[in-house]
N, C-alpha and C positions, 0 to 999 in steps of 0.2 A: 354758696358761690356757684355750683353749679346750676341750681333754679335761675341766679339772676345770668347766667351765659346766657341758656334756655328763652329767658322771655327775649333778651336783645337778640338772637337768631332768629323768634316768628317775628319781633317787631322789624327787621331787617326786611326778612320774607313777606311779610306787609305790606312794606313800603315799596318792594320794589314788584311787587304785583299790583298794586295798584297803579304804578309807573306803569308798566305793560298795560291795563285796562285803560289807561285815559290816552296812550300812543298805541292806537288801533288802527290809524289812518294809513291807506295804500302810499307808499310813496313809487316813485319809478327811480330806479338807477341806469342812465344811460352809460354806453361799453363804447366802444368801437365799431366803427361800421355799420351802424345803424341798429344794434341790439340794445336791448334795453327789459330788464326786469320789472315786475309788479308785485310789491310786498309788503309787509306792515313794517311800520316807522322802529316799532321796539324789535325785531330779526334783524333789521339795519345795524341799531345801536347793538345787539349783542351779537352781532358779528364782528364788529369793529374791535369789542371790548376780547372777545376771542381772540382775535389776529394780534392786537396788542401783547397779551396773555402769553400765549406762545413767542412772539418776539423777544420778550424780557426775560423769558424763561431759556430761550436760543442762547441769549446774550450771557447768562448769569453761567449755562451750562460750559461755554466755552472759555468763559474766562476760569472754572473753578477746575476745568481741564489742566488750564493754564498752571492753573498755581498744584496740582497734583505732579507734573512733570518737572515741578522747579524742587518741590518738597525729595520727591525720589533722586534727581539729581546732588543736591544737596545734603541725604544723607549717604551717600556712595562716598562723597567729598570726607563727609566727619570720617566713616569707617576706614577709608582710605590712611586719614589722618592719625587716627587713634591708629592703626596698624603702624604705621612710619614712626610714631611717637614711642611706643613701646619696643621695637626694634632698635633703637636708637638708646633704649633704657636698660635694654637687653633684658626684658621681660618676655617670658613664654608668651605665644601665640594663644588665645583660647579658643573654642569653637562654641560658640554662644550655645546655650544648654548643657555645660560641663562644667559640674561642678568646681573638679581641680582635685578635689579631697578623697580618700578611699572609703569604700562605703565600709 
């Protein structure tokens, strides 16, 4: 398994050096104002593929913030719960890592 990862990695890296070797040609990106760049076609493509890259990883980082603040919030809620629940049952308090038992 791991030989055949191996050969799909150079055949990958093959492929996309060759993609580089046949998009050699200068292209121009015009700006504002009259600036304008002079650059090879495949810098173009992997800057785009970069920019992209980090956008989705922007995107995944924020949303997995998201769901980390709902998780913490949500276990305050259970422990809160579990505390009311057992008060209620008039069960001792424990302090998590306590056994209860004499050693």
């Amino acid at each position: 398994m791991r030989i055949l990862m191996w050969i799909l990695r150079l055949l990958l890296f093959f492929l996309l050096f060759g993609f580089a070797v046949k998009n050699d040609q200068l292209v121009t990106l015009n700006f504002f104002f009259g600036s304008e760049w002079q650059m090879p076609l495949v810098f173009v493509i992997l800057a785009a593929f970069a920019a992209g890259a980090v956008l989705g990883v922007t995107a995944t980082f924020a949303s997995l913030l998201r769901y980390r603040r709902e998780i913490g919030r949500l276990k305050k809620a259970l422990a809160k719960s579990d505390r009311t629940r057992r008060e209620a049952e008039g069960q001792p308090l424990t302090v998590a890592g306590e056994s209860g038992g004499v050693a």
